[in-house]
Each structure stands twice: as structure tokens, then as C-alpha cells.
C-alpha positions in Angstrom: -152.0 55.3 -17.0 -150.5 58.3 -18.2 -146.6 59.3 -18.3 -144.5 62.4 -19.3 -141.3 61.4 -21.7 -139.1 64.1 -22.9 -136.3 62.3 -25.4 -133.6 64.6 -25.9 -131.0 65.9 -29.2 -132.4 63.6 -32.0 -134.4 61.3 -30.0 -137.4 63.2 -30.4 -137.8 61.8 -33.8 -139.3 59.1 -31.8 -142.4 61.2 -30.2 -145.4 59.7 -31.8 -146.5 61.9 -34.2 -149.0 64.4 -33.0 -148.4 64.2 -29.3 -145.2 66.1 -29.3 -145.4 69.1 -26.8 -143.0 71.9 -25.5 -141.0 74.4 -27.4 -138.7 71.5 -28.8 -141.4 68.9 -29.9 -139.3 66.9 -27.5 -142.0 65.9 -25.0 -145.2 63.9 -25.0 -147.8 63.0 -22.2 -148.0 59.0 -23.3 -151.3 56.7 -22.3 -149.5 53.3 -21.2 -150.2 50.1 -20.0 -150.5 49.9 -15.8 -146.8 48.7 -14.4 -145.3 49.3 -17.9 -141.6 49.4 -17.7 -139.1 51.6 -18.7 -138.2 48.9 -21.7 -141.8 48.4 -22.5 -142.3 52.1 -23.2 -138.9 52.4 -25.4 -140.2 49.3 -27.2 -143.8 50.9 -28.0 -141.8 53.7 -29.3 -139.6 51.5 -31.3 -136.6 53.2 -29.2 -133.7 51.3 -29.6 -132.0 50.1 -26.2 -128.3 51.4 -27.8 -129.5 55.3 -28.5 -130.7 55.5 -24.3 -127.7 56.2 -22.6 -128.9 58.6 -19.9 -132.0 57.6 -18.3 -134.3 59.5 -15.7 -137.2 58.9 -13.5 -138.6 61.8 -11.6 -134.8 62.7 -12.1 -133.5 59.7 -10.3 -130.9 58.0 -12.7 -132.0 54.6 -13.8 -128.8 52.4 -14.8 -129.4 49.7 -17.9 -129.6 46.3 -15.9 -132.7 48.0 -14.1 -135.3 49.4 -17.2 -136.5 45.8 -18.0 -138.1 45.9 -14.3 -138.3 49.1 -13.3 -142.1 49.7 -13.3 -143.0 53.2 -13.7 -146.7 54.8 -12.3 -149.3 57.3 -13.1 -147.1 60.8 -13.8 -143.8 59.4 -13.9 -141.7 61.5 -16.0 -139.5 59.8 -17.9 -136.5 61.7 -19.1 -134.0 59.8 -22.1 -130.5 61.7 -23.5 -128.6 59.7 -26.2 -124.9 58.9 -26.3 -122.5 62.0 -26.6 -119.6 62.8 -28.0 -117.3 66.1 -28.1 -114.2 67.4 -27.4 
């Protein structure tokens, strides 16, 4: 099945190469397994768990303790932001 992932700030370093889209290179359509999970896809993508702090599905907020199950579906768009800091 095929997903939408847009990894935001310096995430998209983890776009496989040659699928990036969008003005940023920050986006990919993604060919994944059917019922892959939200910590399936970071792991194909070699995303380390600790750099997804902000997680989105169709722009529904997807809270840690629920990525391992929470199977996403043909168009999903899955939307990650890292940690931030500032003052």
C-alpha cells in the first residue's frame, strides 16, 4: 500500500533517497507493507524512536505508547516533527 510521510526540520535526511518531493525534499509517497505500523515505517527508514516527538495521522495526534500498533492504510499521511527547543 502506498503512504504520504512528510518528516519535518532535519528529519528529512531520512527520505529515501530519490523519492523526496515538495519544495522542502521533506515528503515522500512510500510503498509499504499492508497493516504496517507507524513503528514499522520509522524502522524501514532507520528513524530513531527518540528524534519523533510530534506524530500525525491524517492530522490526528498519535501519542508514543500507540505507534507500535497503530496500523496505518492506503493514503495515510503520516506527518513526524522532531524535539524542539527555543526560548
Amino acid at each position: 500500500m502506498r503512504i504520504r510521510i512528510k518528516l519535518f526540520a532535519l528529519l528529512y535526511k531520512y527520505i529515501p533517497e530519490g523519492t523526496a518531493t515538495g519544495p522542502t525534499g521533506s515528503e515522500a509517497d512510500l510503498d509499504v507493507a499492508d497493516g504496517a505500523t507507524i513503528s514499522s515505517v520509522f524502522d524501514h527508514l532507520a528513524l530513531p524512536n527518540e528524534f519523533c516527538h510530534l506524530v500525525l495521522v491524517n492530522g490526528i495526534f498519535i501519542p508514543p505508547s500507540e505507534r507500535p500498533g497503530h496500523a496505518l492504510v492506503e493514503g495515510d499521511h503520516l506527518a513526524v516533527w522532531p524535539p524542539v527547543a527555543g526560548g
